[in-house]
N, C-alpha and C positions, 0 to 999 in steps of 0.2 A: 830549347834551353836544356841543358845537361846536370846532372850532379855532379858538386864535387865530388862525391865518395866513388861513383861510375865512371867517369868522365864522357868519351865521347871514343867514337868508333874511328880507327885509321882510315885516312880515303884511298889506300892501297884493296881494302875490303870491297872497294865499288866494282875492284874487274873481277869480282866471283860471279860465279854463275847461281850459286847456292844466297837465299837469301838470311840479313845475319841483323840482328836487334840488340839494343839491351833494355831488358825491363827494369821498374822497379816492381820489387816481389810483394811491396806493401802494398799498393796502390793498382797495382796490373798497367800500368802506364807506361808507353812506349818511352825513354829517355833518347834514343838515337837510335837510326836503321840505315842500313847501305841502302846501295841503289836497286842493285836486286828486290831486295826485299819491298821497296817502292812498287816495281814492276809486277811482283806475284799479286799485291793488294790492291795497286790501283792507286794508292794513296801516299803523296808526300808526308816525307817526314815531320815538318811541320803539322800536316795533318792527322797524324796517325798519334803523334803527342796528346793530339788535342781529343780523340775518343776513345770509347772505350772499348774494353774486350767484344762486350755483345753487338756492336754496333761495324764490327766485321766475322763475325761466326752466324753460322745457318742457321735463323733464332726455329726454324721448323726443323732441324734435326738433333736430337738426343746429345749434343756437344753444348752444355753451358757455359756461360761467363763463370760462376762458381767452379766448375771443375776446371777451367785453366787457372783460375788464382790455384787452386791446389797443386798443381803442375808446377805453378812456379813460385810456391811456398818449400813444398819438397827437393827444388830444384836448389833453392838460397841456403837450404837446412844441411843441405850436403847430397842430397841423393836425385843425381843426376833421371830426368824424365825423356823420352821414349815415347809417340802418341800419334796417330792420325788424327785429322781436324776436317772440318768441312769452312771453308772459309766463305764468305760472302765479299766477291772484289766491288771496289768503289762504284763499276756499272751495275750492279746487280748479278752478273753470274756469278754461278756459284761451284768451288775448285774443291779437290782435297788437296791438303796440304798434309806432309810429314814433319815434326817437328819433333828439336832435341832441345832440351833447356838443361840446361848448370850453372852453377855457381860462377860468378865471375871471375872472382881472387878469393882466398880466403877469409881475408881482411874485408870484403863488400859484404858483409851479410846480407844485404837488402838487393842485389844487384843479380842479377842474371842475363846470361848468356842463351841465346835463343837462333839457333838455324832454322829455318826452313826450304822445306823444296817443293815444286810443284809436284806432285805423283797421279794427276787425272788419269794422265792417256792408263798407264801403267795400272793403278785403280781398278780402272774401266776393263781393261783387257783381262786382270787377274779374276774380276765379279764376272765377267761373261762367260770366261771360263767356269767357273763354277758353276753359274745356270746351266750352261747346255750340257756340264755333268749331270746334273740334278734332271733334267730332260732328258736322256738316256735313260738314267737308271730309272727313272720313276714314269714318264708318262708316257715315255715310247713302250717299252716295254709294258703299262698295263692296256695298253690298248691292246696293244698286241697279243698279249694273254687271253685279251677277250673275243680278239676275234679266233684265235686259233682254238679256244672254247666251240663257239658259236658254230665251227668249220665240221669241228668232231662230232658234234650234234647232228650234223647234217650227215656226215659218213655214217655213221651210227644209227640215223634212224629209220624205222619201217616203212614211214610213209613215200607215197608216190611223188608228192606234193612239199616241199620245203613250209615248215612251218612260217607265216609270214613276220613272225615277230622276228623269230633266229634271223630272217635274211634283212632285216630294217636294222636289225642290232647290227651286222657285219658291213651295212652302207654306212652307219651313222659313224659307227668307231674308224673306217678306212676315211671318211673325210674330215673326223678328229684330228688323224693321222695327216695329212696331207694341210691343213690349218695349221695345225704345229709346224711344221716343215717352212711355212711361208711363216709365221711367227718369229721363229729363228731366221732367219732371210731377213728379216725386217730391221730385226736388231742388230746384226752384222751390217747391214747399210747404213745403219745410223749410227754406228758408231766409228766407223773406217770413213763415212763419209759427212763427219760431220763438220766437217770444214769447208765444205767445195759445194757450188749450186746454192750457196746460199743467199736467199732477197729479202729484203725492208719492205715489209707489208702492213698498212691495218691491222691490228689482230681481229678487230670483230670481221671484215672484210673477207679474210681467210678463212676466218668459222662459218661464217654465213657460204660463204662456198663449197665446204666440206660436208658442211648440214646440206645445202640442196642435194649435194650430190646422195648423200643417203637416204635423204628423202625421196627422193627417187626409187629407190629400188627398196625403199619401205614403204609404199603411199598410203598405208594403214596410219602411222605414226606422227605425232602432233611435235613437231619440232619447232620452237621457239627459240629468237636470238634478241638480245636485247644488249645496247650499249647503253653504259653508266658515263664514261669518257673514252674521248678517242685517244688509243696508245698505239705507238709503230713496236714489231719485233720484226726479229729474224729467224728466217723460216727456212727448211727446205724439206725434204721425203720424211723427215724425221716426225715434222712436227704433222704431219697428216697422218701418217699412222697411227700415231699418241693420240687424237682426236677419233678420229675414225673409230678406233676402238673404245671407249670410253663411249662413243654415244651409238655407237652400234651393242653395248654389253646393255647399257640403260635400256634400248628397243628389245631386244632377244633375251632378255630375262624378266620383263613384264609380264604378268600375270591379265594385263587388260587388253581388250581387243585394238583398241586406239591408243598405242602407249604416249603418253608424255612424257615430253624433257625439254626442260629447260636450261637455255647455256645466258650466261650474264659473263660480259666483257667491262674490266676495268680495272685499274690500280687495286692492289691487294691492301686493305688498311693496315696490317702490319707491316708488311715490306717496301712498300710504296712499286713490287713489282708487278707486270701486268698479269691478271687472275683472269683466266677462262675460267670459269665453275659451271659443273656438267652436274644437274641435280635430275632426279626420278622420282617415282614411290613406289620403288621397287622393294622385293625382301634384303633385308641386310647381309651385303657383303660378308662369308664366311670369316669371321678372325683370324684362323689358318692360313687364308690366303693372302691378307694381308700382312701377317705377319713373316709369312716365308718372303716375302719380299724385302726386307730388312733385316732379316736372319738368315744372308745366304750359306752359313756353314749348317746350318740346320735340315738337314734332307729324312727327316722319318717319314712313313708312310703317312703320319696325322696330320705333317704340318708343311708337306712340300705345297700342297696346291694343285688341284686338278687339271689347271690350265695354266696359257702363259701368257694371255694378252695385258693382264695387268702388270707383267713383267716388259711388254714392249712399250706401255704408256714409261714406265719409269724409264728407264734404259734412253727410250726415245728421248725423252723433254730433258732427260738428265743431258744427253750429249747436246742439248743448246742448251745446256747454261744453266739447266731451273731445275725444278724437280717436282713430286707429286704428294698430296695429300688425299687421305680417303677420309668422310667424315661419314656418319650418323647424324640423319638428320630428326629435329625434334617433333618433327609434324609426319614420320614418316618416310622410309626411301633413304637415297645414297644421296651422297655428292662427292664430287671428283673435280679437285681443282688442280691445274695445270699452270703452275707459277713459271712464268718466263721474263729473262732481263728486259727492261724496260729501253726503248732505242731513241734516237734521234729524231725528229720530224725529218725526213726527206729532205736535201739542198733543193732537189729537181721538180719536189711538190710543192716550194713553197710558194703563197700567193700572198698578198699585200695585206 
């Protein structure tokens, strides 16, 4: 259904590539969308009438339903809006979009004019850039500092014998060094490859595979998996390193000799999308470090982050479609859930 004050969108608008809406500015209400803009969301027109702002934006990312009515109050007022968004499509993954709102005529006050584009790859590529500036300047280079510290000490000093701490320091920092290195390696695979080598799998199925495998080469540590409901994703290199990590941080930062961790597979009650959560009773996650991960223009020496495995969990699960949550937990310890789009049952597995 259309307004009269609005009308309706030409279907010459359907062979853009760009996707094109008109809102009403009162309500946040989709009035008409091309086809494009179908395709970025997921969601026919008919159906995109019918909800609401928050019910396609990333209710876990800092992008409200409120701040787009603003957007597109300022937009009806006369002052054309400019914004990245983080979209949530009809499957559940989750896009950026770039988006331009203005006025539609002069005479619609109520009515706005809204483009959108998809901008992920381009996103992705511009944030990656950034991190492995932010890794240069900051964690290559302190490591480095430390070992060539550590080097000096040893030229420098009298004894016959290398002190043994200096030489544990200069092993610990060169395979810091050599971590990092495959850390960035990781992220650059999951994101040039995250479209290719991709399977429909269980998701508890996968964890439980990934847990043995580290369980292995932990056999100190109490790894527990438990399914709530069975859900299919899609998977491939990506999503194993985002796990891997995450419950390789939970074991290697335990304070207890048998670390515990537990992972719980099942629909996320907010998103309806499928939630690994990787819980511990670890110490809590530095803020810094969480926070440099959301502030990538931020690179001071306080708040870049010492490492970068919680950068390949996001990076990773972002490049299929989902993304990452760190919580504080109330009894104690972290938790790391790893939101991914929710998939189809299998044609090939189905049974009667």
């Amino acid at each position: 259904m259309s307004s009269p004050e609005c009308g309706t969108l030409s279907p010459v608008l359907d062979t853009l590539h760009t996707g094109v809406a008109i809102y009403d500015a009162a309500s946040g209400a989709v009035i008409d969308a091309n086809a494009r803009m179908e395709e970025i969301l997921g969601y026919s027109s008919d159906q995109l009438r019918e909800l609401s702002v928050a019910e396609y934006t990333a209710n876990t990312y800092p992008h409200t339903e409120s701040e787009f009515h603003n957007r597109l109050s300022r937009a009806a007022n006369g002052s054309p809006q400019q914004f990245v968004w983080r979209a949530k499509r009809a499957d559940g993954e989750l896009i950026w979009i770039q988006v331009f709102t203005s006025r539609q005529r002069p005479t619609a006050d109520r009515c706005v004019h809204v483009e959108v584009r998809d901008i992920t790859r381009h996103y992705d590529t511009h944030h990656r850039a950034e991190l492995f500036w932010r890794v240069l300047r900051h964690n290559l280079r302190n490591e480095a500092a430390i070992i060539i510290g550590c080097a000096e000490q040893l030229m420098n000093g009298s004894e016959s014998e290398p002190p043994k701490e200096v030489v544990s320091t200069i092993l610990s920092r060169g395979e810091k060094l050599g971590n990092i290195a495959t850390s960035v390696k990781q992220i650059e695979h999951a994101v040039t490859d995250s479209q290719t080598s991709v399977a429909r799998v269980s998701a508890a199925g996968a964890v439980r595979d990934i847990a043995n495998r580290i369980g292995a080469e932990h056999p100190d540590a109490d790894i527990r998996v438990s399914e709530r409901k069975r859900m299919w994703i899609d998977v491939n290199d990506a999503f194993e390193y985002a796990l891997a990590h995450a419950v390789e941080n939970a074991i290697v930062h335990s304070n207890d000799e048998a670390p515990a961790v537990e992972i719980t597979v099942g629909p996320s009650p907010n998103t309806g999308r499928a939630e690994i959560r990787i819980e511990d009773t670890n110490p809590p996650i530095p803020p810094e470090e969480i926070a440099a991960l959301f502030s990538p223009t931020v690179t001071t020496s306080t708040s870049h982050g010492s490492g970068i495995g919680l950068f390949v969990m996001k990076w990773c699960v972002e490049s299929l479609g989902g993304e990452v949550l760190f919580e504080s937990r109330n009894s104690g310890g972290n938790a790391v859930c790893l939101l991914l789009p929710p998939k189809q049952f299998p044609d090939s597995m189905m049974t009667d």
